[in-house]
N, C-alpha and C positions, 0 to 999 in steps of 0.2 A: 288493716290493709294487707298485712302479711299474711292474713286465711285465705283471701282470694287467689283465685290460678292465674300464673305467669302468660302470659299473651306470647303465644308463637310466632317466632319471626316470620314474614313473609317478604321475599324469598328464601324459602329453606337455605339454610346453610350447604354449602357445596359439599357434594358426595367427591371422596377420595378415587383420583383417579388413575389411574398409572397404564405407559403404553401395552398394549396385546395386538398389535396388527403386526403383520410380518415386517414389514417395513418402518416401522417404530423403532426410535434409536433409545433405550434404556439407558447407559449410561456416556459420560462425557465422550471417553474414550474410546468409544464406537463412531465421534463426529468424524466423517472425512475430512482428512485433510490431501496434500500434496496436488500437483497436478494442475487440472481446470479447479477443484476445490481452493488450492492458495492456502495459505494461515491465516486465519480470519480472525479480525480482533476488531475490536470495540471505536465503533467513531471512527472508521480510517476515513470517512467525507472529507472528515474536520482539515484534511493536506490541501481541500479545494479553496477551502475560506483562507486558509496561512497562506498560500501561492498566490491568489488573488490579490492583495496590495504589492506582492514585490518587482523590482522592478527585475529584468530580464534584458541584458544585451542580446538581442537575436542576432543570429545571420542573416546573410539577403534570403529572400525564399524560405523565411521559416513563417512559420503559424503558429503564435500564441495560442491559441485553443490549443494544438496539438502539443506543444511543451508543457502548457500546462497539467494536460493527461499523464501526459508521460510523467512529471513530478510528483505529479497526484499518486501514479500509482506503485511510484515507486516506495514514494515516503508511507503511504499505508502498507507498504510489505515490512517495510524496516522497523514500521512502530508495531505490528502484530506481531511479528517475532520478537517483541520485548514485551505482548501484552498488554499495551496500551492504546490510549489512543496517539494520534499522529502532533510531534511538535513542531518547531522552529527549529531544531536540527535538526530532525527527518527532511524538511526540506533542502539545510545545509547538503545536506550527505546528495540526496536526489541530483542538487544545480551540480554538483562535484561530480556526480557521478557520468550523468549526460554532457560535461564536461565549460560549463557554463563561472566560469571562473578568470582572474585575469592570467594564470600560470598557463590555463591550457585552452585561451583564444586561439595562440598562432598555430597551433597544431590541427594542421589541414588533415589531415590523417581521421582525426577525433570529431572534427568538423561533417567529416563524409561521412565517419560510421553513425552519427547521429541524427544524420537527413534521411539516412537510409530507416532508422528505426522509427523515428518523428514520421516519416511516409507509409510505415507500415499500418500504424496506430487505426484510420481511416474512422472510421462512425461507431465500429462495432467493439467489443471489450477482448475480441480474441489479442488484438497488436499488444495492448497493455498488459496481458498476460502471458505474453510469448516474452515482451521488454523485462518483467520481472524475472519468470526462470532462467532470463539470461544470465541472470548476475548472481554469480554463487550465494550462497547464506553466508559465509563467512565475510567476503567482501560484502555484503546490502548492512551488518552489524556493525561495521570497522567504526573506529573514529577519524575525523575529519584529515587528522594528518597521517595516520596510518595508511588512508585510499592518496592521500598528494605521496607518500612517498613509494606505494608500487607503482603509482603511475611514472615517476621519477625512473623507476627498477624497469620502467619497457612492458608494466604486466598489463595484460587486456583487462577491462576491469566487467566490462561488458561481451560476453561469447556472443559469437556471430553464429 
């Protein structure tokens, strides 16, 4: 059996290929990022599935759908800036951030600036990506008590 010839696969094994068009990105570090691009990581959907079971005290005149986006996109910025996909405290920091907490119910202040952004949101992905570059890098990283205590300190945590 060892005299006879080896049967050729079919299909050929894949010829090696690598980009040549002008528009071909060769390596990592040519990905865009910033801007309309974001910091793109792995699974950030997965913040629609975590937000879906929780519960949400609204305001009068809010819209679950649109809180929900706005969580959604916030906590996939928070978890691609760590490279991952999105957790249960990605969305911790998100409800914290849009101010969904019992510390900063009564603050009608916080209330307005979040009807105002929740209204921006509208069908399209521009609102969720204007809601993201609002909020520094350093504050979207924080931890949980780090954002209750500049909020404590008067600091915006969200730029208008």
């Amino acid at each position: 059996m060892s005299d006879l010839p080896r049967p050729t696969p079919k299909p050929a094994p894949a010829k090696r290929w690598s980009p040549q068009r002008p528009g071909d990105l060769k390596t990592p570090q040519e990905v865009p990022t910033g801007g309309a691009f974001g910091a793109v990581g792995p699974d950030t959907g997965y913040a629609a599935l975590l937000i879906a079971d929780r519960e949400i005290a609204l305001a009068p005149n809010e819209d679950r759908h649109q809180v929900d986006t706005a969580v959604t996109a916030l906590a996939g910025a928070r978890a691609s800036r760590c490279g991952r996909a999105p957790t249960g405290e990605d969305i911790d920091i998100a409800l914290l951030l849009l101010g969904y907490d019992e510390e900063a119910q009564a603050d009608e202040d916080l209330a307005a600036e979040r009807r105002s952004w929740l209204a921006r949101l509208g069908h399209g992905s521009a609102g969720g990506r204007e809601l993201v570059a609002a909020v520094r890098p350093e504050v979207l990283t924080s931890t949980q008590g780090e954002i209750r205590a500049r909020r404590r300190a008067g600091e915006a945590l969200i730029e208008r």
